[in-house]
N, C-alpha and C positions, 0 to 999 in steps of 0.2 A: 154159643152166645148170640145175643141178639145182630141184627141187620136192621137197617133205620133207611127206609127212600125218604128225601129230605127234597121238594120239590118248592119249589121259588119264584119270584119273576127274577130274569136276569140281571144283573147291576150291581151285586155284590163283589166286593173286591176280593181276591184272595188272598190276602190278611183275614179277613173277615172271616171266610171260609174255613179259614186255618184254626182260627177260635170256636167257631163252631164244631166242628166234627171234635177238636180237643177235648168241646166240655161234654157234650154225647159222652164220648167216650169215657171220663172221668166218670163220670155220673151213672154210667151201666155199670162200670165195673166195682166202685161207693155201694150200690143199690143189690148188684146182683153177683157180685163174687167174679172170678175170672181172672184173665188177663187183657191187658188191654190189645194186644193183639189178636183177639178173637173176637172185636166188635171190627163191625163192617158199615159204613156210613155210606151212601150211594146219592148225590147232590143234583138234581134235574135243574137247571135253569129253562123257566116259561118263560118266550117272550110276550108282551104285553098284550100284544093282538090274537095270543092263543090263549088267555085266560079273562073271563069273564065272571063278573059278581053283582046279581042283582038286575040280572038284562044286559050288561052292559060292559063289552070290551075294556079292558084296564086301558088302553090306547086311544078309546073318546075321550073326553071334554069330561068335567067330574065337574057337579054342579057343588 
């Protein structure tokens, strides 16, 4: 079964988190048969000043 990196900026709560990898999870196993023990979620939190979009650190000023 599939593996999913799941890469962010940081500030999700883990409730959040909890819903998330959940519905992944529902949703591979819906889509592609399995069990749900065989999906693997892996969650990277970016802080703000290590992601950029546009030029522009998520951590400047946004016009």
């Amino acid at each position: 079964m599939p593996t999913y990196h799941v890469e962010m900026m940081e500030g999700r709560t883990v409730e959040q988190k909890q819903k998330l990898v959940a519905e992944i999870t529902r949703v591979s196993v819906e889509i592609l048969g399995g069990s749900p023990d065989s999906v693997d979620v892996i969650i990277t939190d970016i802080q703000r000043h290590n992601w950029a979009t546009g030029g522009k650190l998520w951590s400047e000023p946004r016009d």
